[in-house]
N, C-alpha and C positions, 0 to 999 in steps of 0.2 A: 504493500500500500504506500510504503514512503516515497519509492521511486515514481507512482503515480502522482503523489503531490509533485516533486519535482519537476516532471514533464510538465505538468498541470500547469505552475507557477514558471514554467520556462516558457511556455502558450502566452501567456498574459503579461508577460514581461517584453516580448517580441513584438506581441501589438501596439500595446504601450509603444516602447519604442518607435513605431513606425506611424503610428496615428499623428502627426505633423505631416509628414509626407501626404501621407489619403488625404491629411484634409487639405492641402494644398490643391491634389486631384477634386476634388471634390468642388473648388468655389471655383474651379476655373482659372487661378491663377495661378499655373502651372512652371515651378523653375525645372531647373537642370535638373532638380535631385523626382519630379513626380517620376519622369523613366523610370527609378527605380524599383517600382511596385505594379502587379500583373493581378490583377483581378479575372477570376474563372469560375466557372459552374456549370453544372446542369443539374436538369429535372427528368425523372424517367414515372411517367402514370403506367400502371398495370393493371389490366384490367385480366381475370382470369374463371374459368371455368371448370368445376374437374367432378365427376363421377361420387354417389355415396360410396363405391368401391374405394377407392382412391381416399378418400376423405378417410375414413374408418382406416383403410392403410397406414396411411399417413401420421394418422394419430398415434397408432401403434408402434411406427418409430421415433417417437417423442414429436410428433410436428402437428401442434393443436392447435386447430380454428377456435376462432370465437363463436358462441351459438348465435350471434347475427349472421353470421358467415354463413350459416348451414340452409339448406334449401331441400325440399324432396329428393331435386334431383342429386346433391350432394355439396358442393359450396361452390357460391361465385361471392367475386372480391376484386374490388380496385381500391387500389391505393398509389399514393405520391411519395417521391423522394427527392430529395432536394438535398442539394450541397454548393456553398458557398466557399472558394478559396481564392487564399492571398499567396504571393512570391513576392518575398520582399528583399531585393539584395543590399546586404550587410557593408559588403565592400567588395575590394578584388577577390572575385574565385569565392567569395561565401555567401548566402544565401539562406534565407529560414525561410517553411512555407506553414499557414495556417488554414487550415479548414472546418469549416463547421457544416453542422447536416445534420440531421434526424435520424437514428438507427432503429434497427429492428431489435423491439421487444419480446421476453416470451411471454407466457401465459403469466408468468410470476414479474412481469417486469423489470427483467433481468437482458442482458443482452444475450446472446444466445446464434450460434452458428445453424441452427436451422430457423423454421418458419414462426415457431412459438404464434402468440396470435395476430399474429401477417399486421398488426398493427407498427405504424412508425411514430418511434415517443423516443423520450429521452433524449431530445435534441441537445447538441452540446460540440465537442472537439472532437470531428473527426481523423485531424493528423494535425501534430504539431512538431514540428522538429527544424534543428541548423542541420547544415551543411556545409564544409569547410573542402574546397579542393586546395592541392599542392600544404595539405596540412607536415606542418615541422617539412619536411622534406618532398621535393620532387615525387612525383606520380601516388601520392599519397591523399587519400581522401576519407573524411570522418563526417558522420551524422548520429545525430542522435534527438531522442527524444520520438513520437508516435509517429511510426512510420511507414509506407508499405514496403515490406521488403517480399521479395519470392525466387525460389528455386525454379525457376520456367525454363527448361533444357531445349523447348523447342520453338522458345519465343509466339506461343501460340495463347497464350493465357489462360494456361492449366495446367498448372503447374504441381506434380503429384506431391513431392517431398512435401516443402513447407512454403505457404504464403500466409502472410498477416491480415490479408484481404479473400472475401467469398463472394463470387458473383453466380449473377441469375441473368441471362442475357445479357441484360448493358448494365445493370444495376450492383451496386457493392453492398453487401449485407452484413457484413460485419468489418470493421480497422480497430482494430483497441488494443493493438502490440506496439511497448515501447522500448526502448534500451539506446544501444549502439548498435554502429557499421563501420568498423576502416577497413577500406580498400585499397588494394594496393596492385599497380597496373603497371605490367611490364609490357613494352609496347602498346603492339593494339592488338597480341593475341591472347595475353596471359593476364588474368585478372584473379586475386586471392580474396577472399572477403572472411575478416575474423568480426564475428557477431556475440553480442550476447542480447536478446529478447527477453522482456515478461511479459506474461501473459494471463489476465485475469479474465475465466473462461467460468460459468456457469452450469457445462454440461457435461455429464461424465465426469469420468474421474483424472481427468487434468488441468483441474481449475490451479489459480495464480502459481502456474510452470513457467519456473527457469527454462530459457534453450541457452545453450553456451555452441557455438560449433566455427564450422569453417567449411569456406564454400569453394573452390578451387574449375575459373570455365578457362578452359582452354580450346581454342580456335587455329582449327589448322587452316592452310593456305589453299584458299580456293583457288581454281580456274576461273570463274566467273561469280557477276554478282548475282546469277540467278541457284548459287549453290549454298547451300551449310555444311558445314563440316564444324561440329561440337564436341567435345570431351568433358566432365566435370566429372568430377567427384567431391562428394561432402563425409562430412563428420560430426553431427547432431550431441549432445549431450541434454536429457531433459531432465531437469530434477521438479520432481513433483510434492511441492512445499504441504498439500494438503494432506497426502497418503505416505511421504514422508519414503519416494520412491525413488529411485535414479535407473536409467537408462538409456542405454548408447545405441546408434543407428549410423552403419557405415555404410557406403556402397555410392555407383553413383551411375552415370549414363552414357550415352553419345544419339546425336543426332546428323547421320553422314549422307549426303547428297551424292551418290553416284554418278549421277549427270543432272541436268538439268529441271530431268521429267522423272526421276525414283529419288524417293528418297526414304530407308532407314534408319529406325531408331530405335529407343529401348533405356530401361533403368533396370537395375536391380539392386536390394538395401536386406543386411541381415538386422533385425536388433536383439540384442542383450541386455541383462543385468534384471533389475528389481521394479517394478511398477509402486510395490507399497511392501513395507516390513513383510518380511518373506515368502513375499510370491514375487517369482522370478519372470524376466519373458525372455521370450525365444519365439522370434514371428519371423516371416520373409514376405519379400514382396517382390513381383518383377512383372512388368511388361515389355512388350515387344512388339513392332507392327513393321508396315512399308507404307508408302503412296505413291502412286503415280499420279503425273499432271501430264493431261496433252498440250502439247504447243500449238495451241491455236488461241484465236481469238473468246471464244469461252471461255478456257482453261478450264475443263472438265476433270475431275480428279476422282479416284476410287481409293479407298485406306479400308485396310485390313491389320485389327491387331489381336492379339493375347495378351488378357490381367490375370493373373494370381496373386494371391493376396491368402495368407494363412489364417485361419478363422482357431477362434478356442473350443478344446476339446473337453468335453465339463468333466471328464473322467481325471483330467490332469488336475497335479496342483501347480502346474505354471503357466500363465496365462500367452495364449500362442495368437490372439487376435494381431494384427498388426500396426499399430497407430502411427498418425499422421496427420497432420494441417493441410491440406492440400485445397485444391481448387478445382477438381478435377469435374466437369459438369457437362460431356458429351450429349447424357443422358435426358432427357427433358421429367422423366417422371423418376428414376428408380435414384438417379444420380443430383439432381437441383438440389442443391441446398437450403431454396427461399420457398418453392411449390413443392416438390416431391420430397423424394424419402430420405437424400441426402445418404445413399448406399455405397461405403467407401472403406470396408475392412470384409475378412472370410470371404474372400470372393472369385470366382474360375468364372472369367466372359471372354465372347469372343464377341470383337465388335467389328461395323462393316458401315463407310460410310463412303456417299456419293454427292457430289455436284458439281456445281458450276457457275457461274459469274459473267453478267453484264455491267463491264466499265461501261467507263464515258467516251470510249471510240465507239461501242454500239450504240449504246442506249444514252440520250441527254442526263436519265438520270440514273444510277446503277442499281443492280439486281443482281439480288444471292439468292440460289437456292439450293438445298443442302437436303440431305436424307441421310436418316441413323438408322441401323438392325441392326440389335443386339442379344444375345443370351446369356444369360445370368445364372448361377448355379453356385448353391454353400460351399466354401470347402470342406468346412464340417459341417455335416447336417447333425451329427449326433443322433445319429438312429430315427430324426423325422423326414418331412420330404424337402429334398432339399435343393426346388427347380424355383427358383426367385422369380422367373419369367421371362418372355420373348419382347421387346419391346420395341416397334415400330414408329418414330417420328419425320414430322417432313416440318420444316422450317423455311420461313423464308424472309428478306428485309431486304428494303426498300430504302434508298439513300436519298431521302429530297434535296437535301444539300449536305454541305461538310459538317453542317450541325445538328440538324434533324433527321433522325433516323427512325420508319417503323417498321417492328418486327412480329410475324406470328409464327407461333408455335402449334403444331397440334402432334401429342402424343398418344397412341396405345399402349397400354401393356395387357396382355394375353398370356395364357397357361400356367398363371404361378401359381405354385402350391403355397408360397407364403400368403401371397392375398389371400387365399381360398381358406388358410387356417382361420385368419382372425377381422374377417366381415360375418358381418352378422347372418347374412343371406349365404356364406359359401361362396362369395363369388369369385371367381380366377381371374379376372379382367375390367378392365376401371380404361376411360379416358379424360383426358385433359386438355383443354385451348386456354392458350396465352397470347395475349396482344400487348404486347409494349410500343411505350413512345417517348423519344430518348431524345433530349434538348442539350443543347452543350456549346459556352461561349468562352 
């Protein structure tokens, strides 16, 4: 809690500071020094629809509507989000940004990594932090204070390892990880980042967790700038202040571009050690896929991957699920962390996605359309059924301009034995429609 106050008090000491500058922006009588400060935001309404299946789901993985929410048909819900942020440079090479925004609640009022009740409260600081380049030394750079940081190995923004941010199409659902960041950049291919994060978390059993680690992305020498070629590997340290647990997670990735039009990639992370006074873990985690893109003016693409993810065996006394922050949100129902089940430990899927893309050489204004098949499966089922389900979505958004973006969603899921356990009616299949609208200046 104290390093919260600090951030806290580091937030309001920044503004302070810079509030002469705003108000200079603000009457119009603008010096040298207004350049200094960058004013940004947006707004995303969601308006969304989903099955009694799906609701009752949902619930059952901690992700509770509010009884306004509920309908015969199962719950429809719009809600607003809104974030306001500042960049205000310090001096040479340093730089503090402040954000404020309304986050998501759960049922208890609490902030909360999944849906709790889809209401937006607790408006307040969504990031506040400096940032220092060429700190003490040459290619050396330090931040601190709430920040978003993430392990994103394939710059796609979804990120498995760890992100301090959870998104739901364009929308952020949770920031509330603060500490530090130095980095340290050799060239422009080798970049090392020593971290230490807290994080005060309401769900499960890794509420206010230490991470201490170290990030290490290494970038090999393309032929072209239509290629990646990525190496990292990390070193996680969590200590879990409330269960009074510690635990290590090594392991790491590569995302390599073959040519222009394939490209593979892949992580894989052991962890060890204690989650809480002695119970031990031992989890693993790995995927693996490819994509192709064709080289054409669509750029039509097809990705095939493999998750495994080790689930706990209740027969053990070491707990084998596999934990993670991650952001990983392909899925529109099993995997959302704002609308669905937010399904991201014990897990064998193979997933299959398709589409394609209208720039602005086609179309005046651009068009995505994307398609996800998915199948999901326990890794331990422990002796029940352990077929999660098939899960069919098609997506698609609409770019009106560089700031207005709208997206819908519409998902199936079909044949899961886990729905079918705990709906009231037995039902194996639920769906959902999401419509977002996503403003940004």
């Amino acid at each position: 809690m104290s390093r919260k106050i600090i951030y806290c008090a580091l937030a309001v000491l920044v503004t302070l500071g810079s509030m002469p500058v705003m108000a200079d922006v603000t009457t119009g009588n603008a010096p040298s020094s207004a350049k200094n400060v960058k004013v940004y935001g947006d707004a995303q309404v969601t308006g969304l629809t989903m099955s009694t299946s799906l609701s009752q789901g949902a619930a059952f993985m901690g992700n509770n509507l509010e009884p306004d929410d509920a309908t015969p048909e199962g719950a429809a819900v719009a809600q607003l989000h809104a974030k306001l942020g500042f960049e205000i440079t310090l001096g040479s090479k340093c730089f503090a940004v402040v954000e404020f925004e309304n986050k998501l609640d759960d049922a208890a009022g609490n902030l909360a990594n999944f849906i709790g009740n889809m209401e937006y409260g607790n408006t307040g600081l969504g990031a506040a932090y400096v940032k220092a380049e060429e700190f003490l030394v040459n290619n050396l750079s330090f931040s601190v204070g709430i920040m978003p940081y993430a392990t994103d190995l394939r710059g796609n923004n979804q990120p498995f390892l760890l992100s301090t941010t959870q998104t739901s199409l364009s929308r952020t659902v949770i920031s509330d990880m603060g500490g530090w960041v130095a980095t340290y950049h050799s060239g422009s291919n080798l970049a090392v980042d020593l971290l230490m994060l807290k994080l005060t978390e309401t769900v499960g059993n890794r509420e206010d967790m230490d991470i201490y680690g170290v990030h290490v992305d290494y970038k090999l020498a393309s032929n072209s700038d239509a290629t990646r070629r990525v190496i990292n590997v990390n070193l996680l340290v969590n200590n879990d202040q409330s269960a009074n647990g510690q635990y290590y997670t090594i392991g790491g990735g590569a995302d390599y571009s073959l040519n222009p039009n394939l490209e593979l990639y892949g992580e894989l992370y052991f962890q060890t050690g204690e989650i809480a006074d002695g119970v031990d873990q031992s989890a693993l985690a790995l995927y693996f896929g490819a994509k192709w893109t064709a080289n054409t003016p669509l750029k039509p693409y097809l990705d095939a991957s493999l998750w495994y993810l080790t689930g706990d065996d209740a027969t053990s006394a070491e707990n084998e699920d596999f934990l993670h922050l991650d952001n990983v949100h392909q899925a529109l129902i099993l995997e959302d962390p704002a609308f669905g089940f937010d399904y991201s430990t014990n897990m064998l899927a193979l997933k299959f996605m398709a589409g394609a893309s209208w720039d602005k050489a086609i179309l005046q204004k651009p068009l995505s359309l994307d398609a996800f098949l998915g199948w999901y499966s326990l890794q331990e089922d422990n002796g029940g059924d352990g077929t999660v389900g098939l899960e069919l979505d098609i997506m698609t958004s609409w770019y009106a301009s560089d700031s207005l973006t709208f997206s819908l969603g519409l998902g199936y899921l079909f044949s899961s034995d886990l729905l079918k356990a705990v709906t009231v009616d037995a039902e194996d299949s639920g769906s959902i429609l999401v419509f977002d609208t996503a403003l940004k200046f």
